[in-house]
C-alpha positions in Angstrom: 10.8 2.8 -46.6 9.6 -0.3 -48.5 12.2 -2.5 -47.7 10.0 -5.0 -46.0 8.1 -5.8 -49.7 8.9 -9.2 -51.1 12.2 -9.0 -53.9 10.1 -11.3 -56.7 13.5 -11.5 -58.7 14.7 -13.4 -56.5 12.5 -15.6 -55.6 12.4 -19.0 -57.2 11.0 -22.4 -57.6 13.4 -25.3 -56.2 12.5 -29.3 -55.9 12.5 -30.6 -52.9 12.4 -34.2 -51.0 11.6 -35.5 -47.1 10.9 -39.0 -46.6 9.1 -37.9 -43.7 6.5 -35.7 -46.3 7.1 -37.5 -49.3 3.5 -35.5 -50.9 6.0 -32.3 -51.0 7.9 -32.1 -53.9 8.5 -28.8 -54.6 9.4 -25.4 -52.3 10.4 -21.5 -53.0 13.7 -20.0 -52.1 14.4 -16.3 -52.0 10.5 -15.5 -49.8 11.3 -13.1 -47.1 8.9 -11.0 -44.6 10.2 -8.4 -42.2 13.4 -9.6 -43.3 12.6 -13.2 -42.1 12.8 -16.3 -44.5 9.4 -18.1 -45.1 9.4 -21.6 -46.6 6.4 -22.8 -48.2 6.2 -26.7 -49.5 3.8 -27.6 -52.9 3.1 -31.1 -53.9 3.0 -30.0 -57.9 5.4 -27.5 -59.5 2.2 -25.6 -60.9 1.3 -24.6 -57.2 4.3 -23.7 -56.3 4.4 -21.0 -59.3 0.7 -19.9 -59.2 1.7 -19.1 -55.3 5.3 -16.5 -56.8 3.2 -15.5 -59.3 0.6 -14.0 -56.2 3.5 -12.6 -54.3 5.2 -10.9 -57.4 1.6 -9.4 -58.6 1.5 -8.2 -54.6 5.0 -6.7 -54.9 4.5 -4.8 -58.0 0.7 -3.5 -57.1 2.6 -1.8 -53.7 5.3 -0.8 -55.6 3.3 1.2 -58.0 1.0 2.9 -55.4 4.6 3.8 -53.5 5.9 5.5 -56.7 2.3 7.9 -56.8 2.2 8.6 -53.0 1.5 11.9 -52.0 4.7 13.8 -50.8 2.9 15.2 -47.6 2.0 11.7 -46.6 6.5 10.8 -47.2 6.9 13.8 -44.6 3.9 12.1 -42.0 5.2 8.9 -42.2 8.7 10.4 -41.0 7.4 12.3 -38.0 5.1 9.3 -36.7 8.2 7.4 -37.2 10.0 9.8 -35.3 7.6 10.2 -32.5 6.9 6.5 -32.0 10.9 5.7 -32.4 11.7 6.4 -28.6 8.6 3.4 -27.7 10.1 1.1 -29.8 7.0 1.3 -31.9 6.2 1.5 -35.3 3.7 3.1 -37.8 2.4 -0.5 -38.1 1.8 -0.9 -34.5 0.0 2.2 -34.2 -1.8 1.6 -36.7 -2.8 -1.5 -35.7 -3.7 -0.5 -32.6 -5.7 2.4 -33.8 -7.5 0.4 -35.9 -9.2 -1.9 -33.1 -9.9 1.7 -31.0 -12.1 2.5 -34.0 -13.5 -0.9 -34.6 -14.8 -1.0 -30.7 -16.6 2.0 -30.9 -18.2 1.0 -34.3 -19.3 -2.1 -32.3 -20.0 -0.7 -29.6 -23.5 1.2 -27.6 -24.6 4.1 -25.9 -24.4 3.5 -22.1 -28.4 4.1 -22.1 -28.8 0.7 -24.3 -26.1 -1.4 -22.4 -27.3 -0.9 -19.1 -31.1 -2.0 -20.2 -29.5 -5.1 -21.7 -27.3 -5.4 -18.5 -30.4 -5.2 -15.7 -31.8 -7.9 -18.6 -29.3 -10.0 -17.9 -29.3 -10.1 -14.3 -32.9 -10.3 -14.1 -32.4 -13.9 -16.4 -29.6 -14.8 -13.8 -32.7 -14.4 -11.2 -31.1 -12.0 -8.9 -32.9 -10.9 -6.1 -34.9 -8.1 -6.2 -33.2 -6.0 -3.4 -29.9 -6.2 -5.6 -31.5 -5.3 -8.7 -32.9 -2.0 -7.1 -29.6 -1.0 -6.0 -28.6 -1.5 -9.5 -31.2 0.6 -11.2 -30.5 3.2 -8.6 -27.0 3.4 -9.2 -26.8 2.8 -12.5 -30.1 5.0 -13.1 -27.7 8.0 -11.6 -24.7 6.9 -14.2 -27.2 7.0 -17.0 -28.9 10.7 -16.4 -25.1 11.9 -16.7 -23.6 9.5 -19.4 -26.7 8.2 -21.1 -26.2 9.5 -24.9 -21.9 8.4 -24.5 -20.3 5.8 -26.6 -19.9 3.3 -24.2 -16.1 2.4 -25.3 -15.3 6.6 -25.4 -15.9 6.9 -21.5 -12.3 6.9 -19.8 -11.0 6.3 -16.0 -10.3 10.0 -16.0 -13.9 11.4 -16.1 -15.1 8.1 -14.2 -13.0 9.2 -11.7 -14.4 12.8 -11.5 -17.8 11.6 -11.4 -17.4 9.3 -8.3 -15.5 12.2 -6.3 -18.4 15.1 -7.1 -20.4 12.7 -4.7 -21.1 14.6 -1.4 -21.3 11.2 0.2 -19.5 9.0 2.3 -16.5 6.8 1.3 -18.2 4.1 1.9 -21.4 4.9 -0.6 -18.8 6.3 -2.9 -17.6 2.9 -3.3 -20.7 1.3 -3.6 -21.2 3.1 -6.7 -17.6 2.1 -7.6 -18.3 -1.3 -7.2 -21.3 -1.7 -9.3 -19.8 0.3 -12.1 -17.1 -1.9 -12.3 -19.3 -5.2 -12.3 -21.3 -2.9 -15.3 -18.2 -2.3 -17.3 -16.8 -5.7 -16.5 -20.0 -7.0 -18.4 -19.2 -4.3 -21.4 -15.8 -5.8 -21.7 -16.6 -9.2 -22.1 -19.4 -8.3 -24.5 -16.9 -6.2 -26.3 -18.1 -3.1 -26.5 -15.1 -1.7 -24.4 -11.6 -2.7 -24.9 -10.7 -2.3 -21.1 -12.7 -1.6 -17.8 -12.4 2.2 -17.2 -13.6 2.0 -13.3 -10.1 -0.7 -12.5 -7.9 2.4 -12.1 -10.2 5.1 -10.2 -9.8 5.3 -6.6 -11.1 3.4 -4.1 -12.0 5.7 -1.2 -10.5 5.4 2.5 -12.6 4.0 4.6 -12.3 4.6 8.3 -13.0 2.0 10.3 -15.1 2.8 13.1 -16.3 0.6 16.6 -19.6 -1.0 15.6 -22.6 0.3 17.6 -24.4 -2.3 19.8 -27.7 -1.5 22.3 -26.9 -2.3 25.8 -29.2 -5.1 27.8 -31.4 -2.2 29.4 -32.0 -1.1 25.6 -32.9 -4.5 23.8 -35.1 -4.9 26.9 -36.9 -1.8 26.5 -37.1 -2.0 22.8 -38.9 -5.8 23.0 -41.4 -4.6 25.9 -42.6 -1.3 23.7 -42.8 -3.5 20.8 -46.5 -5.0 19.1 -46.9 -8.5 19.4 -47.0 -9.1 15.9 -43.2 -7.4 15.3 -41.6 -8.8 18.3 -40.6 -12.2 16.8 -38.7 -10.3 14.0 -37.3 -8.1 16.8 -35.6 -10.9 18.7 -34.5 -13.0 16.0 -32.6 -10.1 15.0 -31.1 -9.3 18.8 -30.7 -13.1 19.7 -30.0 -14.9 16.6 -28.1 -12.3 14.3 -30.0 -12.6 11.2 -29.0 -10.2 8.3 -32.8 -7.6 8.2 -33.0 -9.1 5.2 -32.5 -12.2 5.9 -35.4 -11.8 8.7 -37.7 -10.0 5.9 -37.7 -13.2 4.0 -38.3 -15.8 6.9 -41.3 -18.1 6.9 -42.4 -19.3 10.7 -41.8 -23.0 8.9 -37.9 -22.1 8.8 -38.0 -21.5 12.7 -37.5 -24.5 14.4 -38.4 -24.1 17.8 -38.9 -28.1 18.9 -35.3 -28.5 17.0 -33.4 -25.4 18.6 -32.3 -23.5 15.3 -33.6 -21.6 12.4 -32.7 -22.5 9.6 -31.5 -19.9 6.8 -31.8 -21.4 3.4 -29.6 -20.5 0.6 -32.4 -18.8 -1.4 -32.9 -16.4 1.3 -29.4 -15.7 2.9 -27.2 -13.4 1.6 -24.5 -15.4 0.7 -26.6 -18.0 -0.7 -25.7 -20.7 1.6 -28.0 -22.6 4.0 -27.2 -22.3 7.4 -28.6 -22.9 10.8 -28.5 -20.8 13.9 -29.0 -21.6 17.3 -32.4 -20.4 19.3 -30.9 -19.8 22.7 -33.1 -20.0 25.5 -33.8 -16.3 26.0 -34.9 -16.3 22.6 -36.7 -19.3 22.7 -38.7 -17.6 25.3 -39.8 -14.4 23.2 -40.8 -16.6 19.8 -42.9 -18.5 22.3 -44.8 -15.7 22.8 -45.6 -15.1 19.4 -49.4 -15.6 19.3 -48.7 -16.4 14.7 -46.9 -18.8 14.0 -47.7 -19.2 10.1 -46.4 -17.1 7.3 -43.2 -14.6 7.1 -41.9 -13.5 10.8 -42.1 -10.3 9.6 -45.3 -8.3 9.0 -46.2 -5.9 6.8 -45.4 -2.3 7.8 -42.7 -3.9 9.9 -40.5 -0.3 9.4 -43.0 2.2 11.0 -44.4 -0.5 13.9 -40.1 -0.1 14.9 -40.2 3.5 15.1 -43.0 3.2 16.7 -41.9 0.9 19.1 -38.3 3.1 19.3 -40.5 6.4 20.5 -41.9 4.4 23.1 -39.0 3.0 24.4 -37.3 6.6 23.9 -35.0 5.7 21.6 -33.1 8.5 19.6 -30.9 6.5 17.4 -30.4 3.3 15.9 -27.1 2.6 14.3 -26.9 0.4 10.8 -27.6 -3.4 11.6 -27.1 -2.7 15.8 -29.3 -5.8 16.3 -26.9 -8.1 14.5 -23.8 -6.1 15.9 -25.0 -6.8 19.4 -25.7 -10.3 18.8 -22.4 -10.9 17.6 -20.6 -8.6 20.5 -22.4 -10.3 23.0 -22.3 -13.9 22.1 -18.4 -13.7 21.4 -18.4 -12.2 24.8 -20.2 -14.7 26.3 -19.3 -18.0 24.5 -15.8 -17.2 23.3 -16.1 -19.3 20.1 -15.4 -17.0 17.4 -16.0 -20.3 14.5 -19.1 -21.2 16.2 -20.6 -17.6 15.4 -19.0 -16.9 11.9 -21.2 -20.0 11.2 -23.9 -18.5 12.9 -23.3 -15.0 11.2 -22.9 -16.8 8.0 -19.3 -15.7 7.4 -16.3 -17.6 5.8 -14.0 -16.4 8.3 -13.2 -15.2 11.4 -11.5 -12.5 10.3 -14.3 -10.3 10.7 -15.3 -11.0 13.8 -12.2 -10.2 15.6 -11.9 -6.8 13.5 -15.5 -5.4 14.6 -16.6 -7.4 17.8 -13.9 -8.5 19.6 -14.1 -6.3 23.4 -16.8 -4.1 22.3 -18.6 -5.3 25.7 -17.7 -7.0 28.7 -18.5 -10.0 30.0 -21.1 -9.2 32.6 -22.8 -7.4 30.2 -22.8 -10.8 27.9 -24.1 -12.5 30.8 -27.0 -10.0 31.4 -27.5 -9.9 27.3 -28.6 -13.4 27.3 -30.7 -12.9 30.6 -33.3 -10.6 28.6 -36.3 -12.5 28.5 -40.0 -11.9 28.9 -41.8 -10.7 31.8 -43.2 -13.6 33.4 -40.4 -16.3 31.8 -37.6 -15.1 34.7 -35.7 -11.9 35.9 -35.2 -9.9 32.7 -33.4 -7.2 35.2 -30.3 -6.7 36.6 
């Protein structure tokens, strides 16, 4: 059982010479651990001794505590040997590894305290304020569930549970998945986890389904029932594709009507990277309107001015982001130039594009898209 421990009978102090270290004069024979020679090199003879002497006091310090060991601990140490033999492991490795499981959870918090220093730390990083709400929301769920927990005790199994009692969709269950992951990706490289416990739940299927787009009748109807002062933010949104919250944060100096485009700055686009988009002539024609031209597009209240404006133009739904979907359907329908509007949408590829837009509408309906214009500016009708 102890064969490992250093034999101090046989180890011995020998001279020794290399031109290459000629400060070396003197090295042990006879050191082995886990059965492997070491070598170690001494300039005096003195240091070389005072160094066997260390080992040999080691050697006969273990083999004194060996000789008084408990007999129930002989008879553990042979089952965990026998139970870790068919791994290839040992009673070292185990406990080894045991050791840092218990040395993470003494280091580690309760899920309460890391997610207020984790919000902290995104706030420093100046996040936007729409992203940190979804945090606190999310998270703020997590917490009323696992609040008290050791952060480092929480495992992939009862993550997994957690996301599944969701009666939501696959895509909102995933949402959650993702920011738990980014939060336990932050307790791993803090190192109060040893491992990120949200990497091996499962992702949930989403189906793809046909993006939802308003036909030309319906963006017509929508921008004649709409107030003056929300109709700008209205038809950036149909004829220029801008993200709602991308539109929320627009200032009128960003819309450059005497130029053509408006220009999305990094600090307000979602994927913070400046971009400009091109103010076709129908839209042109609507921002003209506009009787403000100073301060954000939008206006306060914007949300109930558009249901407003939706009951008047007897409207019964209104699918996620349809004013962006349309925009995109209809100006790959009309322009077939799927790179010129991923750099108008603001995406890297266009992957996207071809996966969600591509013959959602046809091309006279394209051509009547880009005909809807104010009453007044030329035939807005079919």
């Amino acid at each position: 059982m102890f064969s490992s421990l250093p034999q101090p009978a046989r180890i011995c102090v020998t001279p020794y010479h290399d031109n290459r270290k000629p400060h070396l004069k003197w090295t042990i024979a006879g050191h082995y651990i886990k059965g492997k020679r070491v070598r170690r090199f001494f300039p005096t003879k003195g240091e070389a001794e005072t160094f066997v002497q260390r080992i040999q006091i080691k050697a006969q310090n273990l083999g004194s505590r060996a000789l008084h060991i408990d007999p129930s601990l002989h008879v553990m140490a042979v089952e965990c040997h026998d139970q870790l033999a068919p791994y290839g492991k040992t009673i070292r490795d185990a406990t080894k590894f045991y050791r840092q499981h218990l040395e993470t959870i003494k280091r580690s918090c309760t899920v309460e305290e890391l997610i207020a220093g984790f919000l902290q730390n995104k706030e420093g990083d100046g996040r936007r304020e729409r992203y940190l709400s979804d945090l606190r929301t999310r998270l703020g769920r997590f917490e009323r569930d696992f609040g008290h927990r050791t952060v480092a005790t929480i495992t992939t199994t009862e993550c997994d549970d957690w996301l599944r009692a969701f009666p939501l969709s696959a895509q909102s269950r995933n949402n959650y998945r993702r920011v738990l992951s980014t939060f336990f990706s932050y307790a791993v490289v803090r190192r109060y986890c040893p491992e990120n416990p949200i990497a091996q739940t499962a992702r949930a299927k989403v189906t793809d389904k046909p993006v939802e787009v308003f036909t030309p009748e319906q963006v017509r109807r929508l921008l004649e029932s709409a107030d003056p002062d929300i109709l700008p933010a209205l038809a950036i949104g149909a004829f220029a594709g801008l993200r709602p919250a991308e539109i929320e944060r627009l200032d009128w100096k960003e819309v450059k009507l005497d130029r053509g485009f408006i220009e999305v700055s990094a600090a307000k686009s979602k994927t913070a990277s400046r971009r400009l988009v091109s103010i076709q002539p129908n839209l042109k024609a609507w921002l003209e309107r506009a009787t403000i031209k100073a301060g954000l597009v939008q206006p306060p209240n914007f949300r109930k001015k558009v249901d407003a404006a939706r009951a008047r133009a007897r409207f019964e739904a209104w699918p996620p982001n349809v004013l962006r979907h349309s925009f995109a359907s209809y100006h790959l329908a009309k322009f077939q130039d799927a790179a010129a509007l991923a750099l108008q949408l603001g995406h890297t590829t266009t992957g996207m594009l071809f996966a969600h837009y591509r013959e959602i509408v046809t091309p006279d309906d394209a051509e009547s898209y880009w005909r809807v214009v104010p009453v007044g500016s030329g035939s807005s009708k079919e």
